[in-house]
N, C-alpha and C positions, 0 to 999 in steps of 0.2 A: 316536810315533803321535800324530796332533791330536786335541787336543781338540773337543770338540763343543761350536757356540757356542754359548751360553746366549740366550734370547729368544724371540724368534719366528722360522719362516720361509713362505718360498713354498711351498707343494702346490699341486698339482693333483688333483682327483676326478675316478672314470670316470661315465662318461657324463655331465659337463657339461664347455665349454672354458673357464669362470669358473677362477681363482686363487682361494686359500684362505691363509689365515693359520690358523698352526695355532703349539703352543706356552704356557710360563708365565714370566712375569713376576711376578715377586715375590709367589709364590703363587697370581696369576690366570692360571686356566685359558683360552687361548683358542682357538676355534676360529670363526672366519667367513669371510666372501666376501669377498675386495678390490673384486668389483663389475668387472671387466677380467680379457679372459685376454691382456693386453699385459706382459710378464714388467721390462720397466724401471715400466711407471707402481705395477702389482703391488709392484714393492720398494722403491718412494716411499711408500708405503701400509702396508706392512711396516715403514718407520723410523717414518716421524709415528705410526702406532699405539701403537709399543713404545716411544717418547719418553713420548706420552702415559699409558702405565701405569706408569714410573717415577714423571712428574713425581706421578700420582693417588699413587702410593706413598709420596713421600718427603714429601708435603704431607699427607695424608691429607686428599685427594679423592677420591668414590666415581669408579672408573674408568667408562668408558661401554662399556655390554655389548651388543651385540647381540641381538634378540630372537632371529635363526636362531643363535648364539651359544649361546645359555639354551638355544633345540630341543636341539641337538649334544647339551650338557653333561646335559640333563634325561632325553633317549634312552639316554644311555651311562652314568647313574648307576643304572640298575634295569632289570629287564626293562621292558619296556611291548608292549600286544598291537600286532599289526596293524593294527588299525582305529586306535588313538588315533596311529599312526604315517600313514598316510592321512590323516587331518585337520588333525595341524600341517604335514605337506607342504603341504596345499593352502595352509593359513591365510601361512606363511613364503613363498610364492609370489606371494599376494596382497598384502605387506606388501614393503616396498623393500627391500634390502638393505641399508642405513646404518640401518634404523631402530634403535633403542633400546630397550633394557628400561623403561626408563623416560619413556619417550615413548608409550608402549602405554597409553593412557586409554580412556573410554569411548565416546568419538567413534569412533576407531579403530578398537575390537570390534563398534560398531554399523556400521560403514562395511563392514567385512568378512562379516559375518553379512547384511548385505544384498545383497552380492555370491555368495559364498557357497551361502546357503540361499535354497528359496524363499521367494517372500513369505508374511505371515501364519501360519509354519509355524514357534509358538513353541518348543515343544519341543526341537525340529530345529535351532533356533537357539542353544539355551543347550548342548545336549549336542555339539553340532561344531564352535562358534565359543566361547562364553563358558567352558564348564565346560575346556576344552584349554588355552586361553589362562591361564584364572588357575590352573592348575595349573602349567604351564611359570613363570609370574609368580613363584608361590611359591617355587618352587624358586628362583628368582635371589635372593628377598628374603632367604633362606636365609642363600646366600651374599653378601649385602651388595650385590648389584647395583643393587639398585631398594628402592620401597616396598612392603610389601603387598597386591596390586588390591585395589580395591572396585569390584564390576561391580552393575547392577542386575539381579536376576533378570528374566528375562521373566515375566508373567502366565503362570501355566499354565492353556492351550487347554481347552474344555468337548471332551472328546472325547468319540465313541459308543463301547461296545464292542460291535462285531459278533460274533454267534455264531449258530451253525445251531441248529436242530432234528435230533435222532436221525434222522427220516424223512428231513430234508432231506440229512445226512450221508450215508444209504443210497443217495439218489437220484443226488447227485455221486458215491460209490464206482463205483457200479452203468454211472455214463456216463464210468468214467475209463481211462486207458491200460490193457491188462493190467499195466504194468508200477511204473503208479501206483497200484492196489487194495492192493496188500500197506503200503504208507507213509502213505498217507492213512485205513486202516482201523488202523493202529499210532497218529499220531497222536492220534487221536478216543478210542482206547482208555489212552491214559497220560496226554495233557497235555505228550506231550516238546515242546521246542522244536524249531522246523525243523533247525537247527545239531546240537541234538543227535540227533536221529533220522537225519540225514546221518550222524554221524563215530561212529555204535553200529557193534561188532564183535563177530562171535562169542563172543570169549573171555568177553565182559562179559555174555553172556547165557547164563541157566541156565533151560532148559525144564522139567526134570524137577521144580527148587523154583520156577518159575511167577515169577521174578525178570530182572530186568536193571538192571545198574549204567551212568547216562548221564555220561557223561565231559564234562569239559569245561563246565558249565554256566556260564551267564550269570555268576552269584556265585560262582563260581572254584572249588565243590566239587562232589565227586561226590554223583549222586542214585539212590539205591538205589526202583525204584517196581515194584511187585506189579502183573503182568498177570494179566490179565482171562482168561475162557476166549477170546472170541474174538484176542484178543492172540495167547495162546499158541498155537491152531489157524494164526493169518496165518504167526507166525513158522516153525512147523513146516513148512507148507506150500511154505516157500521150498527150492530145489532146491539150494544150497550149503551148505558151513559154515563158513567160512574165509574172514577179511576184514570187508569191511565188508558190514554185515546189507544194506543195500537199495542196488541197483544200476538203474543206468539202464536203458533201451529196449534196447540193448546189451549188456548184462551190464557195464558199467564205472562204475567206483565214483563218486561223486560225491566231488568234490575236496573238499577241508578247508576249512573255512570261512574262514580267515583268508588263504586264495589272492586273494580277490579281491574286490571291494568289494558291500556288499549280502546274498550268500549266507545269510547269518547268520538276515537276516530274511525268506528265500523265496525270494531271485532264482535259483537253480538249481531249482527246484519250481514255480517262478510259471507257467510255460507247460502244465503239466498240469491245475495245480491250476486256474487262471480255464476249460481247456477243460473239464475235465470240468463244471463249475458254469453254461457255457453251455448243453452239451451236456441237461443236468438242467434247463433250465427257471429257475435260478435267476438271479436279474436284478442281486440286490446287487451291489454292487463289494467285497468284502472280501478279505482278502490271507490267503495261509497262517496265518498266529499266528493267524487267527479258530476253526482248529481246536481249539487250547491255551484260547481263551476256551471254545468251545463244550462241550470236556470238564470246566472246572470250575465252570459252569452246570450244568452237567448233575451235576458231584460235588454241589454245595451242596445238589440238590434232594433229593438220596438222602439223604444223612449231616447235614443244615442242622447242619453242625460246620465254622467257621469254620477253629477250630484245624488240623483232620485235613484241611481243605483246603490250609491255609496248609504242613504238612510234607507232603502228599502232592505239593505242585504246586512245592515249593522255593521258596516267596516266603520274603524277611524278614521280613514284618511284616504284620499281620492287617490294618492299615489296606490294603492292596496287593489282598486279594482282599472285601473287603466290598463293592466294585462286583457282585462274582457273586451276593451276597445279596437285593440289590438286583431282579435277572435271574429269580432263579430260581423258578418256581412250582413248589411240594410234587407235582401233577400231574403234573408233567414226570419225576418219580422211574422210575415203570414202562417209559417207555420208552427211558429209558436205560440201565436194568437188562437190557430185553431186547437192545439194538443192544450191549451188551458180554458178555451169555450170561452175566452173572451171577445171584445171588441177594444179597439184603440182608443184609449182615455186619453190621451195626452198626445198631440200633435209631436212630430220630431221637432227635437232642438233647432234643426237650421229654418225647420218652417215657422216658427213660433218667433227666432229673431228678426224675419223678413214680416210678419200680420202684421 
């Protein structure tokens, strides 16, 4: 029976006609492009590589790793979601294939994030181009491929944060789909995120104990959040029970968020949610998550308890919702209290430290 030769060889992947070197040399894991789906230049490319990680080997010379290389090895060492799989696609698309582990400076990450990302849109720059990139980096310095980046951060952007008013929230329900009242009247009432108020399911909700568990959250744990009466009234009132709680114009489920690019933050919702905000008179430009700001605006005013906002809305950290403190006038209390059919459970913070 033959042996199986030691090194590297030629692949092929579906859906592209590029050659791949795939294979370990003296402990080094490879997997990259030959850059050709020409199968003799392919295994000119396949010897000079695999010379070259001996001669790295026997001299101890750091071998030359490829950044789509590090992608491969960085994907297949651990789970990673969707979306951070979507970005170093793009970013490995935008970058040569010869490039380097160690040829990735800051020239580089600036060149790609302005390709990339829009302009001016610092944010959007460090979390799709900088924060991916030195993460894949790390992981190669790990293994000896490169140095460890130093990237500069981007300045973080003065942003606004948009949120409605209770009235204004009634006004949009009132001019939305029939089929967008029941989600957009859940959002306003919990704070869920678009993402997870798509992928909630029956099972995860209990009417009777006035509860639902949102899977999947931003920070990778489950969030256990107390409905409201009018919560539990929307949820009631839906004519299923089995699946996923909110369903399209149609009766069909909204896809999972990790299907497709965007959704996470609105794009399956964004065409109801700007009509009904037209339809209402209302002129801003704000996107779904304005709802998630507008309900814990609206928590701060009731409870002015940072903490109780901070575990009811799933942030890490109190500095993350102190922008709603900022927002929220004590005023604004009653009528949040009515658009969720509550009563005040919890005395304000200043009266509670004076009892």
């Amino acid at each position: 029976m033959p042996q199986r030769r030691p090194g590297l060889k030629v692949v092929s992947r579906p859906g592209t006609a590029s050659l791949y070197l795939r294979g370990t040399v003296r402990g080094w894991r490879v997997f990259e492009s030959t850059g050709t789906d020409d199968p003799e230049l392919a295994e000119e490319r396949r010897a000079t590589r695999e010379a070259e990680l001996y001669r790295a080997a026997v001299h101890g010379v750091r071998p030359k790793v490829t950044f789509a290389a590090a992608v491969v090895d960085y994907l297949e060492h651990a789970p990673r979601s969707q979306n951070t799989r979507i970005m170093l696609g793009r970013i490995v698309r935008h970058l040569t294939a010869a490039a380097t582990c160690d040829q990735i400076d800051q020239q580089t990450v600036d060149r790609a994030a302005r390709s990339i990302c829009a302009r001016g849109a610092a944010p959007t720059r460090h979390r799709n181009v900088v924060t991916p990139v030195k993460a894949v980096l790390n992981h190669a310095a790990r293994r000896g491929w490169c140095e460890a980046p130093r990237f500069e951060r981007a300045p973080p952007a003065r942003k606004r944060t948009e949120w409605l008013t209770p009235a204004e929230a009634e006004a949009q329900i009132a001019k939305a789909a029939k089929h967008a009242r029941p989600w957009l009247a859940f959002l306003y009432c919990t704070g869920a995120r678009v993402s997870e108020m798509i992928e909630l399911e029956w099972q995860h909700v209990n009417l009777q104990q006035a509860r639902a568990t949102l899977r999947d959250t931003k920070n990778g744990s489950d969030r256990i959040v107390e409905l409201c009466p009018r919560a539990v009234a929307v949820l009631a009132s839906l004519p299923h029970r089995d699946g996923r709680v909110f369903r399209q114009r149609r009766a069909k489920a909204y896809r999972s968020t990790d299907d497709s690019k965007g959704e996470s933050y609105g794009g399956q919702v964004r065409g109801a949610w700007h009509g009904a905000l037209r339809r209402a008179g209302i002129t801003r430009r704000v996107t779904p998550h304005a709802a998630r700001h507008s309900w814990a605006t609206w928590h701060y005013a009731v409870h002015r308890d940072p903490m109780l906002l901070r575990d009811d809305g799933g942030w890490e950290s109190i500095s993350q919702v102190e922008r709603y403190a900022k927002l929220a006038p004590q005023s604004l209390a009653h009528d949040a209290l009515a658009f969720w059919g509550a009563q005040i459970v919890q005395a304000p913070i200043e009266q509670r430290a004076t009892a």
